[in-house]
C-alpha positions as a Markdown table, in Angstrom:
| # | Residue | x | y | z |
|---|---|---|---|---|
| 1 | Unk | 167.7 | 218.7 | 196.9 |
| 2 | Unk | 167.5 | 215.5 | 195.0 |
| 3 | Unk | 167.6 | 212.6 | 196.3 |
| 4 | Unk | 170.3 | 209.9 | 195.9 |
| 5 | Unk | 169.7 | 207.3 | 193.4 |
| 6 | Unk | 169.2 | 203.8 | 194.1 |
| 7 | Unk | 170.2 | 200.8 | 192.5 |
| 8 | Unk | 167.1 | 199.6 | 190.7 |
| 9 | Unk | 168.9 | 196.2 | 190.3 |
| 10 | Unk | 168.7 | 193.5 | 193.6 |
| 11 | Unk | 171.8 | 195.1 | 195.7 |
| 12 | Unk | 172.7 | 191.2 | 196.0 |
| 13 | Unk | 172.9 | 190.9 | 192.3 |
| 14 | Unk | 174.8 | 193.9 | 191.6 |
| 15 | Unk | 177.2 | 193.2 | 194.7 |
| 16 | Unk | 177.5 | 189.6 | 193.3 |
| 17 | Unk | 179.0 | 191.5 | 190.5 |
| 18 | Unk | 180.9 | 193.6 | 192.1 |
| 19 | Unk | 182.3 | 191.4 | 193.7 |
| 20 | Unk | 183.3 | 189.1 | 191.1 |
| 21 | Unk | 185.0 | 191.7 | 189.6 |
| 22 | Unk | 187.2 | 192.5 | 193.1 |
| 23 | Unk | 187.9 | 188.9 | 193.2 |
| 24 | Unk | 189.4 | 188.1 | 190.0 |
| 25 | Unk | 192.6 | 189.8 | 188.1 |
| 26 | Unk | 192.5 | 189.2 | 184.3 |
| 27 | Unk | 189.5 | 190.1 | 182.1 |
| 28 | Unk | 188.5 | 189.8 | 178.6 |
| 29 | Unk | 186.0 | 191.7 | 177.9 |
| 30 | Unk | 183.3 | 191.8 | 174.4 |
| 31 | Unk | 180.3 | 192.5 | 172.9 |
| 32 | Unk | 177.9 | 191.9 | 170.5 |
| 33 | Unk | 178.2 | 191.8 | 166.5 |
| 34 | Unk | 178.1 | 195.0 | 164.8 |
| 35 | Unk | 178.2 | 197.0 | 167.8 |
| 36 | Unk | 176.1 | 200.0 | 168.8 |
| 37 | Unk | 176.5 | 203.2 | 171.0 |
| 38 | Unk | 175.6 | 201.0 | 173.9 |
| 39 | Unk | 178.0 | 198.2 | 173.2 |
| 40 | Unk | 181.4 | 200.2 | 172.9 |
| 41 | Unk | 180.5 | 202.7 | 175.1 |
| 42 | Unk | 179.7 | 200.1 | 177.9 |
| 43 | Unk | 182.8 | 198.0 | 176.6 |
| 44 | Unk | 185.4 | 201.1 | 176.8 |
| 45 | Unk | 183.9 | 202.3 | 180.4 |
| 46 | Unk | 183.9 | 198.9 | 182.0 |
| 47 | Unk | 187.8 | 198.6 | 180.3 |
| 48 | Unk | 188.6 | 201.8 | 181.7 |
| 49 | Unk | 187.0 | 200.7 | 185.7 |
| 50 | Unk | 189.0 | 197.4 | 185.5 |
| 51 | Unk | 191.6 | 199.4 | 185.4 |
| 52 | Unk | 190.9 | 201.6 | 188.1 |
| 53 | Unk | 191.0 | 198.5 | 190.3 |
| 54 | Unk | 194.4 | 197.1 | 188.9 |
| 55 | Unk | 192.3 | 194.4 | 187.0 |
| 56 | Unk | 194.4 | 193.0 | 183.7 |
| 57 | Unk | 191.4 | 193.8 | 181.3 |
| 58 | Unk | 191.3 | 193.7 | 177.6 |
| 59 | Unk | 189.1 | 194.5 | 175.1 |
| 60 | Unk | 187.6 | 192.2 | 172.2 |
| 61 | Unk | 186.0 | 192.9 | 168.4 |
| 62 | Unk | 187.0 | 190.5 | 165.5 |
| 63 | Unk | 188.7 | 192.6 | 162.9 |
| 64 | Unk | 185.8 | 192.0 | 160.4 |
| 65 | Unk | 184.4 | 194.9 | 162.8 |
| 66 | Unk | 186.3 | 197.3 | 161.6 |
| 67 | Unk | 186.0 | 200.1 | 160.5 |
| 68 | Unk | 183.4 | 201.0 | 163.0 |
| 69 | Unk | 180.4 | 203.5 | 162.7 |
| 70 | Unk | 181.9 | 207.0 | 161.3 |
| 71 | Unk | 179.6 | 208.1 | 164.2 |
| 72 | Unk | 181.6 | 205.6 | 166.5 |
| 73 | Unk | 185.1 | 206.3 | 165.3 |
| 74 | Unk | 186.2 | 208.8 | 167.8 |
| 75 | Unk | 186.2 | 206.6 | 170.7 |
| 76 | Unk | 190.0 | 205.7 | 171.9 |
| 77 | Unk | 189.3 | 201.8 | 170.9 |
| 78 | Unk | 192.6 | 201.5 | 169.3 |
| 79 | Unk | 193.7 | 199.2 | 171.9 |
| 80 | Unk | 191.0 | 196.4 | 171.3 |
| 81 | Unk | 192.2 | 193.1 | 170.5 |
| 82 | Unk | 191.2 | 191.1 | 167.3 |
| 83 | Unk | 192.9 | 188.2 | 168.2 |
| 84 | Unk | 192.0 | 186.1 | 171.8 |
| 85 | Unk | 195.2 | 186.8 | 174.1 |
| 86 | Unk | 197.7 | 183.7 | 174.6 |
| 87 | Unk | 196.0 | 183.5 | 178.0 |
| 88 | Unk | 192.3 | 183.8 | 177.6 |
| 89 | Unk | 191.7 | 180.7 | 179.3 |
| 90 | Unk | 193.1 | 182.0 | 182.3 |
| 91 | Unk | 190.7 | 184.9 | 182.0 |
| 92 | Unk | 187.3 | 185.4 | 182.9 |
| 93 | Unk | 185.0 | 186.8 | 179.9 |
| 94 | Unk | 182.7 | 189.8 | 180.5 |
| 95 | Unk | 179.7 | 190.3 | 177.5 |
| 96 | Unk | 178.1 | 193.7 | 177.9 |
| 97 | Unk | 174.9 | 194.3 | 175.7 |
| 98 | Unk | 175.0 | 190.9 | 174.6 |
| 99 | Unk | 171.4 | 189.1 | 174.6 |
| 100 | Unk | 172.8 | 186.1 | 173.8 |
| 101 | Unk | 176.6 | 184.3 | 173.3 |
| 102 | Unk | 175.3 | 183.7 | 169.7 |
| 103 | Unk | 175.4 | 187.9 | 169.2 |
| 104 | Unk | 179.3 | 187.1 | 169.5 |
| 105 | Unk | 179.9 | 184.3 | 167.4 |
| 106 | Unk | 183.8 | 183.4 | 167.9 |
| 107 | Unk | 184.4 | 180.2 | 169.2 |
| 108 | Unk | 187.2 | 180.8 | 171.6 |
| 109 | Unk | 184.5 | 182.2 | 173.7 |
| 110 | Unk | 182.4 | 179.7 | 173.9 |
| 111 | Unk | 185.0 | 177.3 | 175.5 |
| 112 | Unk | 184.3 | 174.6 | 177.8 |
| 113 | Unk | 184.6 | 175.7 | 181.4 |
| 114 | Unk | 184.9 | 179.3 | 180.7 |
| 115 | Unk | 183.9 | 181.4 | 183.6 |
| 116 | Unk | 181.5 | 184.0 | 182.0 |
| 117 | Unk | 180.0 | 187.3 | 183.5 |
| 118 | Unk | 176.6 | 188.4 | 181.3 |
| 119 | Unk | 175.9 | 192.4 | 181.7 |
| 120 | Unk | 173.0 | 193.4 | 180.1 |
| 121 | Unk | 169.5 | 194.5 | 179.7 |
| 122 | Unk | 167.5 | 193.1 | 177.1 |
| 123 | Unk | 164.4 | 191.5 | 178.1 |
| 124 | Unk | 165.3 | 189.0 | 176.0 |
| 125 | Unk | 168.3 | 187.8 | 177.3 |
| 126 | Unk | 168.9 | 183.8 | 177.7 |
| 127 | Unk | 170.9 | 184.2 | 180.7 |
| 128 | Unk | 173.9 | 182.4 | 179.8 |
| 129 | Unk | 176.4 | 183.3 | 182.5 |
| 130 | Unk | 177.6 | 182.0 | 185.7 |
| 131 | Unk | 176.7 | 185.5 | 187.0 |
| 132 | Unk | 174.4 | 187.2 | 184.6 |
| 133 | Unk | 173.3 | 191.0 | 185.9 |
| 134 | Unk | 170.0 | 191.1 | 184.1 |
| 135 | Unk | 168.2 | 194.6 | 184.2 |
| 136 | Unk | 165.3 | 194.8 | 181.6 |
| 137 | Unk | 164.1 | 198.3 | 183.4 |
| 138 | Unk | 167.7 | 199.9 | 182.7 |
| 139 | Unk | 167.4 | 202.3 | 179.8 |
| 140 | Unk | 170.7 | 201.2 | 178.6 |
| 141 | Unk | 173.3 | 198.2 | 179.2 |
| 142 | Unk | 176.0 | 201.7 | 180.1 |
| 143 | Unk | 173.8 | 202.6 | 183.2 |
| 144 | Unk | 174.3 | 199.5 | 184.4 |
| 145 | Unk | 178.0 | 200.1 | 184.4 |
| 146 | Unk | 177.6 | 203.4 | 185.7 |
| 147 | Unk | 175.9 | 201.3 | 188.9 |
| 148 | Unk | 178.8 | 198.9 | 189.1 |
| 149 | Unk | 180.8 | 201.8 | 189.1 |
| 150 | Unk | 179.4 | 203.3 | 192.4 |
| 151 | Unk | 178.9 | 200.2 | 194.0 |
| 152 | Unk | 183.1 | 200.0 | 193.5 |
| 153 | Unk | 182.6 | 203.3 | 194.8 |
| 154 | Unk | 185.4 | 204.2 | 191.5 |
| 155 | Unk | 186.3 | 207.7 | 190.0 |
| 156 | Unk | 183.7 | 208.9 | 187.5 |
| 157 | Unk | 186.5 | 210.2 | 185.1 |
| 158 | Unk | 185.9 | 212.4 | 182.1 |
| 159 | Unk | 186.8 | 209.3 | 179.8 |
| 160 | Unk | 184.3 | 207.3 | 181.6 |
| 161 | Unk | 181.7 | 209.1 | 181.9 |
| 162 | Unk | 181.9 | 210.2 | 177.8 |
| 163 | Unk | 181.6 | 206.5 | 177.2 |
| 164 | Unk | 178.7 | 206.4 | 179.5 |
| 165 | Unk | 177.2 | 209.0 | 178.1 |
| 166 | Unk | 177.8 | 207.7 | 174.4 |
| 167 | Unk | 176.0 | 204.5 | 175.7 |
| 168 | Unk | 172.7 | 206.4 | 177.0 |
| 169 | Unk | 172.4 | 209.2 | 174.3 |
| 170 | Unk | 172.6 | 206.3 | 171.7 |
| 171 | Unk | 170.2 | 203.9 | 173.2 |
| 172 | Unk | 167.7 | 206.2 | 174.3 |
| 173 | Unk | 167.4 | 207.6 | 171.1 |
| 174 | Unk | 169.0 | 211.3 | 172.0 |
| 175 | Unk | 166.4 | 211.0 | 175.2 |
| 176 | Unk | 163.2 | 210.1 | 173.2 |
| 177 | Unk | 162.7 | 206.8 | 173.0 |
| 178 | Unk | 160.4 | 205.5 | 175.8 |
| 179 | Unk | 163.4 | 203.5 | 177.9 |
| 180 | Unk | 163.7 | 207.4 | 178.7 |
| 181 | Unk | 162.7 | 207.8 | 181.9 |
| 182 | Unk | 164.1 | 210.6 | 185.6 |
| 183 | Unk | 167.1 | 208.1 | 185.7 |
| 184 | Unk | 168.3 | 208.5 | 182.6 |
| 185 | Unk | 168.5 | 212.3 | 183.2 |
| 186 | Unk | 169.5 | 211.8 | 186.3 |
| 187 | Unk | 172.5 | 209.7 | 184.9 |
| 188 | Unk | 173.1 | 212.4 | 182.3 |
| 189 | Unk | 173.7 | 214.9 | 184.8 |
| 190 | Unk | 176.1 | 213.4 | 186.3 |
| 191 | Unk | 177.9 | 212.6 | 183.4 |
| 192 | Unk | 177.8 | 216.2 | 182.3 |
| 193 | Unk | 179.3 | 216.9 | 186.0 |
| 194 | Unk | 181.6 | 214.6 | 185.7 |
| 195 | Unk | 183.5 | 215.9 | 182.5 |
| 196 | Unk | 181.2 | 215.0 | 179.0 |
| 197 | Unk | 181.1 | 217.7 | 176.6 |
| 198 | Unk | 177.7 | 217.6 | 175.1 |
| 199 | Unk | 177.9 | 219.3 | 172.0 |
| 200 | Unk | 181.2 | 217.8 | 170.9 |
| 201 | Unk | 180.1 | 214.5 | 171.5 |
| 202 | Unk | 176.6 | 215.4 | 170.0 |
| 203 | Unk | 178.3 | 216.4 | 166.8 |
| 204 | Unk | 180.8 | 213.3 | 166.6 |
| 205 | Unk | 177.8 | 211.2 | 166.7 |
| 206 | Unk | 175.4 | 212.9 | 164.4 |
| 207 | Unk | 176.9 | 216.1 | 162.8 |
| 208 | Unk | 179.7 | 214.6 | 160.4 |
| 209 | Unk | 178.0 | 212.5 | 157.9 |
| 210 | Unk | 180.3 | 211.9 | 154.8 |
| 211 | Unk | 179.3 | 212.3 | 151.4 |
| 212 | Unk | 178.6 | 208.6 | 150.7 |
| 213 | Unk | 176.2 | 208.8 | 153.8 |
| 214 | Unk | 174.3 | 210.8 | 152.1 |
| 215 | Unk | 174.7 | 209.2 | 149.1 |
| 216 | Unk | 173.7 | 205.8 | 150.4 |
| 217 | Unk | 170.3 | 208.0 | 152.6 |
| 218 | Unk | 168.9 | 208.9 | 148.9 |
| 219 | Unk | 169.4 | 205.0 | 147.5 |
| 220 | Unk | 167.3 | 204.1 | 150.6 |
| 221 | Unk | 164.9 | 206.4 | 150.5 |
| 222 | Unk | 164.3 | 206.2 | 146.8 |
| 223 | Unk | 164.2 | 202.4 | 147.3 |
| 224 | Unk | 161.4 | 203.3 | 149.8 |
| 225 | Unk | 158.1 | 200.5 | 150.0 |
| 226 | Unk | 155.0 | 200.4 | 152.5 |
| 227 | Unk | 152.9 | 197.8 | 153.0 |
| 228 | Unk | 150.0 | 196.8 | 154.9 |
| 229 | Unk | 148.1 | 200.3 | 154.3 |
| 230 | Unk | 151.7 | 201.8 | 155.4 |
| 231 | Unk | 151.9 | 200.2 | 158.5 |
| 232 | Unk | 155.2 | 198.8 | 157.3 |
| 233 | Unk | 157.4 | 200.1 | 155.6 |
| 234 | Unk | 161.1 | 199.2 | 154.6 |
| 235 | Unk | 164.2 | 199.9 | 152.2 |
| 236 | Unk | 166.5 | 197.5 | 150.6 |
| 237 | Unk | 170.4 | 198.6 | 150.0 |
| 238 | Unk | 171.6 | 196.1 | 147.9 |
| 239 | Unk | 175.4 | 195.8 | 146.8 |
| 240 | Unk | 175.1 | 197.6 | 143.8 |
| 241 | Unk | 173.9 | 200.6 | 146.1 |
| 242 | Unk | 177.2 | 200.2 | 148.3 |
| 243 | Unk | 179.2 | 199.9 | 144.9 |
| 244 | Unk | 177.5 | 203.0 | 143.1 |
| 245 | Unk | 178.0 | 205.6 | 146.3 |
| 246 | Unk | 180.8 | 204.3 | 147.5 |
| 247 | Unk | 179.7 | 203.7 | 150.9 |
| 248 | Unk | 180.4 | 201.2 | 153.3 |
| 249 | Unk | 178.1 | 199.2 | 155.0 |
| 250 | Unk | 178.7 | 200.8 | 158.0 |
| 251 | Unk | 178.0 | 203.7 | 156.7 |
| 252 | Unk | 174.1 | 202.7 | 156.7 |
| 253 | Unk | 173.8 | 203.3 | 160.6 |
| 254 | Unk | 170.9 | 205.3 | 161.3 |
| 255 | Unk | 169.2 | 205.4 | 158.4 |
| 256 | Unk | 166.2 | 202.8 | 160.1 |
| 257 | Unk | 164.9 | 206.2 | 161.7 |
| 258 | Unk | 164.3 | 208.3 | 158.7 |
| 259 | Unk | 162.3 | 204.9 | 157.6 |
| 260 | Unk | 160.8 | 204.8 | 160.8 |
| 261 | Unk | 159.7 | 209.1 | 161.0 |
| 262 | Unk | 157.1 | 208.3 | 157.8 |
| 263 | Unk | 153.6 | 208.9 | 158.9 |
| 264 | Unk | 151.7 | 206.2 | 159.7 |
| 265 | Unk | 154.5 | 203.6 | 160.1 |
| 266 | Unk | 154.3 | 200.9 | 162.9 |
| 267 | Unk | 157.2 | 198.9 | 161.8 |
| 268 | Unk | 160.3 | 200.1 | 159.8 |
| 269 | Unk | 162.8 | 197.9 | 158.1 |
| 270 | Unk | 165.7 | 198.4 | 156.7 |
| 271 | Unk | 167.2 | 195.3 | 154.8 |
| 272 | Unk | 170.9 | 195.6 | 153.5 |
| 273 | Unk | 173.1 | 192.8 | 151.1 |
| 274 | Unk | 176.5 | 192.1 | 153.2 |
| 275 | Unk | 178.8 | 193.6 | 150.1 |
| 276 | Unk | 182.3 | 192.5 | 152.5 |
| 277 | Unk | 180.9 | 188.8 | 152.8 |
| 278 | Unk | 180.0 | 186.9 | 156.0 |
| 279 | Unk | 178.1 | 184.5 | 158.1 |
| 280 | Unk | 174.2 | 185.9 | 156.1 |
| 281 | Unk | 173.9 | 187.2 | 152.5 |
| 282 | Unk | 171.6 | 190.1 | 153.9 |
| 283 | Unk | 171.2 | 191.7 | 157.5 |
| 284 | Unk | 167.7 | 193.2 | 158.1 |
| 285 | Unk | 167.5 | 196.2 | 161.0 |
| 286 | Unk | 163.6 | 196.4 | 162.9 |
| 287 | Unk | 162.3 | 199.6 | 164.7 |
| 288 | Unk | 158.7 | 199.6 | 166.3 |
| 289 | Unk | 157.8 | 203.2 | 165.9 |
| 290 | Unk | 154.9 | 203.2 | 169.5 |
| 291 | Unk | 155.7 | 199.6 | 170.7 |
| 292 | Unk | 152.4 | 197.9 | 169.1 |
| 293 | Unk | 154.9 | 195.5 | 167.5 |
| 294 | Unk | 157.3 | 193.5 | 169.7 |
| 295 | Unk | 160.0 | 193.5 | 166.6 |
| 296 | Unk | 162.5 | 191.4 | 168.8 |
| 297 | Unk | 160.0 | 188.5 | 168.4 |
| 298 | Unk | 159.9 | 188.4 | 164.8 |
| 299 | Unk | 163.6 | 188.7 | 165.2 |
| 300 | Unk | 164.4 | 186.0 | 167.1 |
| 301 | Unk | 162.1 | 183.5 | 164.7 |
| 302 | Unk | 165.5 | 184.2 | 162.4 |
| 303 | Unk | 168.0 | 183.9 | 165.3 |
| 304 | Unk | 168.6 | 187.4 | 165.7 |
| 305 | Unk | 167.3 | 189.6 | 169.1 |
| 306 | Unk | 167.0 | 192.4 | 170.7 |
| 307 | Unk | 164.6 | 194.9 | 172.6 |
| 308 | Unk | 160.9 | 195.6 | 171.7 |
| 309 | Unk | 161.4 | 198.4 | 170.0 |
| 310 | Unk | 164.6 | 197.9 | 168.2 |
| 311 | Unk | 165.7 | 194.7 | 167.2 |
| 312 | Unk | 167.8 | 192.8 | 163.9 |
| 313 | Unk | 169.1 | 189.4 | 162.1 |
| 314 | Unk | 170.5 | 188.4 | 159.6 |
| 315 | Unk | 169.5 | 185.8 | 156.9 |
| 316 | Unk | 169.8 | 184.2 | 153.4 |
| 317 | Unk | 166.6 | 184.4 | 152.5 |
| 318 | Unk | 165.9 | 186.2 | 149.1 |
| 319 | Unk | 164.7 | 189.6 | 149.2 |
| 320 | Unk | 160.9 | 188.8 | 148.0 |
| 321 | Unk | 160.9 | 186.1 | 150.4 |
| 322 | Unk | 161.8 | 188.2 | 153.5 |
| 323 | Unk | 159.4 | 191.2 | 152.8 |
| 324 | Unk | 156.7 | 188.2 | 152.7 |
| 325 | Unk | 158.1 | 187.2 | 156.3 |
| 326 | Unk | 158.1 | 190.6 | 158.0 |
| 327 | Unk | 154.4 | 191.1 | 156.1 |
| 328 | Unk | 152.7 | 188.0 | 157.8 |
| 329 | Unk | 155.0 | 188.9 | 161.1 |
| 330 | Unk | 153.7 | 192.5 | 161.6 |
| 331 | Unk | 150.3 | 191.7 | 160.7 |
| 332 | Unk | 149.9 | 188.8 | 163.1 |
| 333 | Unk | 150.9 | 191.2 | 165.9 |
| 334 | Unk | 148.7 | 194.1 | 164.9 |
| 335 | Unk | 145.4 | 191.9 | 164.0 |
C-alpha cells in the first residue's frame, strides 16, 4: 500500500496559509503575464476551493490577455474579471505562479497597504508577500494548491482536479521535464481518481493545432539559426510572419520545444515581435535543454524570470543586438 503523502512544505507555512485563507472572506485572485498551464490551472482551482469555503473570490487577467492559448481555451475562465472590482481594496490579493509583482504589471495591485498572499515555486521568487508559500522543490505552482487543498481538508472535485492536472501535465513537460519526480505521479493519480479525463484533456492541450499554427511552426523553423557550434540555437517570428499566416501571437505557444528537440542544443530561444503592441517591442522565450544553463539568470539581467530550465522577458532591443546578448550569456555559463 502506498504511503500517505506529506507536505514537503514547513506544515507551519502551509497552515499559515491555510489559515489566512479561513480567516478572510473576499479574494482577488491573479497571475502572471501571458499565463501558462500552471498559472490558470492554479488560478481556476484555487477560485474554485475559495468557493468551497464560502470565500467571495474572483478571478483577474487584463483583457490584453485575451484570447488565451488555443491549447488553454477550454478552461471555464469566462468568469475572470478584466477590470479590479469596486471593492478590491477591501480584498486580499492572491498571486499564484507569480515570481515577482512585476510578472503582473497593473497598478491597482500594487496599492499601498494591500494585504498580499504570494503562492509559488520559482526559485527565483523575491518574496514579496505578507505571507509568501515559497516551494522551489514543487514540480508545479498547482501542487501546491493541491496541498492547500488537503490541508482545508476540501473536495477534490472533477473541476478541480482537471485544473490541477492542466497545471502539472503543463509544467512538467507531459511528465519529462526533470521537476518530474514520485510526487508528481503520485499527484496525477489522484487527479485521475478524482475525475480528470486524460485523453480529452491531453488532446485539448496538444491535439487541435489550427492551421495558422502550423503555418506560423514552418516560419520558425525556416527562420531557424545555431550558434556557438549549435549550442544555441533560436528563431525569430517577426510581425510580418504573424501577418503572412495569419496567426496570432498566441498561437506561438510551444513552439520553443521543437527549437529546443535539435541535436546538440543547450539553449533554445525563441524571439517573437509583439504584432498587438505593448509594454516591449519583442518578447524572447528560454528553454535549457539538460540544465547546464541557468536561462532564468540571463532572464532576469532583462527584467524577466523564471525557473532554470524555462524562463522569458521581454525587451526593445533590436534583433541583432539581442542574439549578441543571449551569445555572450550562454557562453559565459557554459565556459
Amino acid at each position: 500500500m502506498t504511503p500517505p503523502i506529506q507536505p514537503a512544505l514547513k506544515p507551519t507555512a502551509l497552515e499559515a496559509l491555510a489559515e489566512e485563507l479561513r480567516a478572510h472572506n473576499r479574494f482577488l485572485l491573479t497571475t502572471h503575464e501571458g499565463p501558462d498551464g500552471d498559472a490558470l490551472g492554479s488560478l481556476l482551482a484555487m477560485h474554485e476551493l475559495l468557493g468551497q469555503l464560502g470565500k467571495d473570490s474572483v478571478m483577474f487577467l487584463p483583457a490584453k490577455e485575451f484570447p488565451l492559448p488555443v491549447e488553454y481555451q477550454f478552461l471555464p475562465l469566462a468568469d475572470v474579471f478584466h477590470e479590479p472590482p469596486a471593492d478590491v481594496a477591501d480584498r486580499v490579493l492572491v498571486f499564484l505562479d507569480c515570481g515577482n509583482i512585476d510578472r503582473m504589471p497593473e497598478p491597482f495591485l500594487r496599492r499601498e497597504g494591500a494585504h498580499i498572499l504570494n503562492i509559488d515555486h520559482h526559485h527565483d521568487n523575491t518574496h514579496f508577500g505578507a505571507l509568501n508559500l515559497v516551494d522551489t522543490e514543487a514540480a508545479c505552482t498547482a501542487e501546491i494548491v493541491w496541498r492547500l487543498g488537503k490541508a482545508l481538508r476540501l473536495e477534490l472535485t472533477p473541476a478541480i482536479a482537471t485544473a490541477l492536472y492542466v497545471g502539472l501535465i503543463t509544467d512538467t513537460g507531459k511528465f519529462m521535464y526533470e521537476n518530474t519526480d514520485a510526487t508528481a505521479h503520485l499527484m496525477a493519480a489522484e487527479l485521475i481518481e478524482a475525475g480528470v479525463d486524460v485523453d480529452e484533456t491531453y488532446r485539448r492541450l496538444y491535439e487541435r493545432v489550427p492551421m495558422e499554427k502550423m503555418k506560423l511552426l514552418a516560419r520558425a523553423l525556416e527562420n531557424l539559426e545555431r550558434y556557438e557550434d549549435g549550442r544555441l540555437a533560436l528563431t525569430y517570428l517577426s510581425a510580418r510572419d504573424y501577418e503572412e499566416t495569419g496567426a496570432t501571437e498566441h498561437l506561438s505557444e510551444g513552439i520553443i520545444d521543437h527549437v529546443r528537440a535539435l541535436e546538440g542544443v543547450r539553449v533554445a530561444a525563441i524571439v517573437r515581435d509583439k504584432p498587438d503592441g505593448g509594454r516591449w517591442a519583442r518578447k524572447v522565450s528560454l528553454r535549457s535543454s539538460d540544465g547546464s544553463v541557468d536561462v532564468s539568470a540571463i532572464a532576469r539581467q532583462q527584467g524577466g524570470g523564471g525557473h532554470r530550465r524555462a524562463a522569458g522577458f521581454g525587451t526593445d532591443l533590436e534583433y541583432p543586438q539581442l542574439v549578441e546578448f543571449l551569445r555572450a550569456s550562454v557562453i559565459a555559463q557554459l565556459e
